[in-house]
N, C-alpha and C positions, 0 to 999 in steps of 0.2 A: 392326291395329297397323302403321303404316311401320315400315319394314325400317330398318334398324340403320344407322349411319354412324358412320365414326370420323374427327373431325377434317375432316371433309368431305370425306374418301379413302375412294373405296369400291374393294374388292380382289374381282374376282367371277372366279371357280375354273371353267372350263368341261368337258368330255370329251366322247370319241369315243373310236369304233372308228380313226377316220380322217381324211377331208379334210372329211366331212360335217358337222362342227361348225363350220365356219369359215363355210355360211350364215348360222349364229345368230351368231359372232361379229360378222361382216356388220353385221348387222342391231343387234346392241346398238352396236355402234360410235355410233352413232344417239344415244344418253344424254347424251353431251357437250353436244352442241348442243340436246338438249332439257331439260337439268339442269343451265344452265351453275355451277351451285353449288357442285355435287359434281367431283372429280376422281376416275376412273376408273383402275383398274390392272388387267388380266386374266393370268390364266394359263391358258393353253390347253394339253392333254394328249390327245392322237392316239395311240392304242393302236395303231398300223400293224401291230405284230407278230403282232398278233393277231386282225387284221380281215380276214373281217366276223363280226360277231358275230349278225346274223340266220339261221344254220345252225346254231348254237353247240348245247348244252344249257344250259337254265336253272342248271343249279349251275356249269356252268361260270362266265356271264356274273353270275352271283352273287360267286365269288368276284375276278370282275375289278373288282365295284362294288364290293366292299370295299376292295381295295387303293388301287385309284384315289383313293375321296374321301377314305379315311384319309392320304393322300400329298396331298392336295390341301387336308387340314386341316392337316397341319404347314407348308404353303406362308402361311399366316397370312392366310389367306382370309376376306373376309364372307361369300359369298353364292356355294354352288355351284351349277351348271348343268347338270343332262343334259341334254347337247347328243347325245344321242342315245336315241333314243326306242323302240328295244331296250329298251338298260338303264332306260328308265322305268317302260317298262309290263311290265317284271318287278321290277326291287328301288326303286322310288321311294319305296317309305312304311319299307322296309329302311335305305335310305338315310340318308333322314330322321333315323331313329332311331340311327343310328352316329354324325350329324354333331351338332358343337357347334354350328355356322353353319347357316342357313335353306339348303335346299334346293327348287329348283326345278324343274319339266320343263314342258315343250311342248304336253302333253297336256291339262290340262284348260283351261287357257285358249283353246286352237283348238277344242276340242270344243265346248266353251260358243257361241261366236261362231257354228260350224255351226250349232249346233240352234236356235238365237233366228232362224236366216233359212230353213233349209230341213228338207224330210222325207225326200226321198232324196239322201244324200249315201255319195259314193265315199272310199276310204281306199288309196292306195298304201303300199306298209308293206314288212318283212321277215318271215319265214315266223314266226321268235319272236313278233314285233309282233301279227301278228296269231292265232297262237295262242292269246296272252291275250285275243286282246277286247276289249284296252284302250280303244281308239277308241269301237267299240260302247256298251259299258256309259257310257264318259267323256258320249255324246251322250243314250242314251235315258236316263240320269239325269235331263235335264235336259228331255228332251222322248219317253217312252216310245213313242209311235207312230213316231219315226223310224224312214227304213231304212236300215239304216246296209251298206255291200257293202263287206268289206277284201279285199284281193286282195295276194299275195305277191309279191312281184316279185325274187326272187333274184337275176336278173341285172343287175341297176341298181345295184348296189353297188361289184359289179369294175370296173363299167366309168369311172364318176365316179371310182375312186382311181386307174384308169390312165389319167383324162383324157379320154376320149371321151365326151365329152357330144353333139355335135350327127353329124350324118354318119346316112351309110346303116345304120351297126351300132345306132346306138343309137335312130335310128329304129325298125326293126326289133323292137328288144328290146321297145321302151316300147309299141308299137303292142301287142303282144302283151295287155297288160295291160289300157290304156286302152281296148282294145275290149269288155273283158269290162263295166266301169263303162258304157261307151255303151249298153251291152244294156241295162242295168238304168235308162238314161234317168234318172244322178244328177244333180241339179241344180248339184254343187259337189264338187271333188273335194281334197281335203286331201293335202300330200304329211307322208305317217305317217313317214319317214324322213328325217334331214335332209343327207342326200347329193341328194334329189330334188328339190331347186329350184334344184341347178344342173342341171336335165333341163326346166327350166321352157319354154323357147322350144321344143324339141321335143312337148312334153306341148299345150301350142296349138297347135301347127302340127296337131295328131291329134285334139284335142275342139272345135279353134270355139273361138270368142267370146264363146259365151254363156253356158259353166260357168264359175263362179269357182272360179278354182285357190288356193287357202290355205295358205300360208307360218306354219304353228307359231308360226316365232323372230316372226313381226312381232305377232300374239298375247301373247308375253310380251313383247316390247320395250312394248307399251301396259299392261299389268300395272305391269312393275317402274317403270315412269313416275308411275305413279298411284298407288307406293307409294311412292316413293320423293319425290315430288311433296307426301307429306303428304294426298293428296286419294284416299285407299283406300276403293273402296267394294266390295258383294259380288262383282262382275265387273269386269271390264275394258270399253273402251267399244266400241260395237262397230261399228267401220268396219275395212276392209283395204286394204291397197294390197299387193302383189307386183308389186316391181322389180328387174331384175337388178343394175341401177347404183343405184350410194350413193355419196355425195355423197363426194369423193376426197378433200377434207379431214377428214372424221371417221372413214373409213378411214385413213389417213396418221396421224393422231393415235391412234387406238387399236391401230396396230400399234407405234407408238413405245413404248408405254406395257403391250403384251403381252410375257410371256415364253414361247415355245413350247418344248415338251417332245413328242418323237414316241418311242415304242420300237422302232422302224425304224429306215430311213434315211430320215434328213433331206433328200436332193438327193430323192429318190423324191417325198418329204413336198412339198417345196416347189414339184416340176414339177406336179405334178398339181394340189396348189392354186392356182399361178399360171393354171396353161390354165383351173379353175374360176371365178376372180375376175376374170377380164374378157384375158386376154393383152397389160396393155399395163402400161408401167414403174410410175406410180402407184400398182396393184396391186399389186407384184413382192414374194416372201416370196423373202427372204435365206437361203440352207442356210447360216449361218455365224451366223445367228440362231435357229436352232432346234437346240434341245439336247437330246441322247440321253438318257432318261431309260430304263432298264437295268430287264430283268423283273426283275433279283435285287434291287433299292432296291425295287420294289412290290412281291412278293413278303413282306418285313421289316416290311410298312407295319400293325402292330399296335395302335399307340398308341391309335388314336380305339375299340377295341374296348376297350381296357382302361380309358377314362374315362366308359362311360358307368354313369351315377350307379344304385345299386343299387338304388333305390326304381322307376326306369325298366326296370329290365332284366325285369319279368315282363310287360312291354308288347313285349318283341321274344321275337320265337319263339326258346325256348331253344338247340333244335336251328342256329337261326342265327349266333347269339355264339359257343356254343362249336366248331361243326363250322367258320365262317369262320378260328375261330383256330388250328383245330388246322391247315387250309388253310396261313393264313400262315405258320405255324412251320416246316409239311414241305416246301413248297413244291410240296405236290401237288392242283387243285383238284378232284381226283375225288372229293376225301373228302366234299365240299360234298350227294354223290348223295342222300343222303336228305333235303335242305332242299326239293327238288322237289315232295314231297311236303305241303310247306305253302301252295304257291303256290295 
């Protein structure tokens, strides 16, 4: 079934912990020029105040995917985005079931595209990320014999939101990692996170040439093309390209037409996404454009819990609905601790 359009205005709701979603924004910027039919509107949401969320506990990062898409459904959204692959490969099909609007992640479309070319594939990720598997299970679904090697990389997260992507530090840190994947001689290595493809010029300059390094967002960028295109089949098509530059007019057009919300500070928000997106004016995110969007408004964020239709509700784990709600009402999300339990 193509994805929904209203009026030939599509509104696609993105999140993150951080600066890390603005790869994938990046990268759907790209829709315009390849759908010139539709007009595009985003809202982007950078959880800064409480990132990173790959150290977190799962009921924590639970009750932050509640709040968010339920806040992300009163923004009068088509089509949400985990732009962060934490919270997919813990609450995506949670998600799902809270939202009125199609929701999306990262994960099965880049896994599918691994396993259809290779058997040993590497996965850079968060310690959450790869606690679940997600990666894993997403690939040998489709290809059981894979080997699929996730490796955690805790360090790679501080360093993209404070900027330092290339240099001796980050060298260092990434090297730590991509040497463990060199051991294991993967033929491609997926970054599980999407803070990690702006570490992409670093991550080659450590594997060669001849691993293909695989960008998620540009995975769903050919998805949502080919559903939105009208021309949806069971996969997406399977070519990649990872580029750090995009074409500055469909950047330039899709930040015109973004509303950015961080729970931080915005000058923080905007330095460090600017040194991500390339350090030159065309790039440049405005702290006068990005609006404070406050834990106590997400916190309140109960609506999408209280519509979902009661015939639906013995499809989401009961312990989820109502321990998220009592979450939002107290504003405590420890209460979440026994949803862990379902995951």
């Amino acid at each position: 079934m193509a994805l929904k359009a209203h009026n030939r205005t599509v509104t696609i709701g993105l999140f993150d912990s951080g600066v890390g979603g603005l790869s994938v924004l990046r990268r759907l910027s790209e829709l315009s020029s390849a759908l010139s039919s539709y007009q595009f509107q985003f809202v982007y949401v950078g959880d800064t105040a409480r990132c990173p969320y790959g150290n977190r506990r799962f009921e924590e990062i639970a009750g932050f995917i509640a709040e968010i898409v339920s806040w992300l459904g009163s923004q009068q959204t088509d089509h949400i985005v985990m732009a962060c692959n934490t919270s997919a490969s813990i609450g995506s099909l949670f998600a799902r079931q809270i939202s009125p609007s199609p929701v999306h992640d990262l994960i099965a479309p880049s896994a599918f595209y691994a396993s259809q070319k290779y058997r040993r594939i590497g996965v850079l990720a968060t310690h959450a990320t790869v606690a679940t598997r997600a990666f894993s299970q997403a690939v040998q679904g489709h290809r059981p014999e894979a080997e699929v090697t996730e490796i955690a990389c805790p360090a790679l997260v501080p360093l993209v939101e404070s900027g330092q992507i290339d240099g001796l530090l980050a060298r260092q840190a990434v090297s730590a990692y991509t040497g463990q994947l060199l051991a294991q001689k993967v033929e491609a290595i997926i970054f599980g996170c999407t803070h990690f493809p702006f570490l992409e010029r670093t991550v080659r300059e450590l594997v060669g040439e001849e691993i293909e390094l695989i960008d998620p967002a540009q995975m769903l960028l050919q998805d949502l093309i080919c559903r939105l295109g009208g021309q949806l089949s069971e996969q997406p098509p399977l070519t990649s390209t990872l580029a750090t530059e995009l074409p500055v007019a469909s950047w330039q057009a899709s930040t015109a037409n973004t509303r950015f919300y961080v729970t931080g500070d915005p000058l923080s928000f905007a330095e460090a996404g600017n040194i991500c997106l390339g350090k030159t004016d065309q790039y440049t995110l405005q702290p006068e454009n990005i609006f404070q969007l406050s834990l106590e408004e997400l916190s309140q964020c109960t609506d999408l819990l209280q519509t979902i239709p009661q015939s639906n509700q013995a499809q989401v784990a009961p312990s989820v609905v109502s321990i998220t709600a009592a979450s939002s009402r107290t504003g405590n999300s420890n209460v979440l601790s026994s949803w862990s339990a379902d995951l």
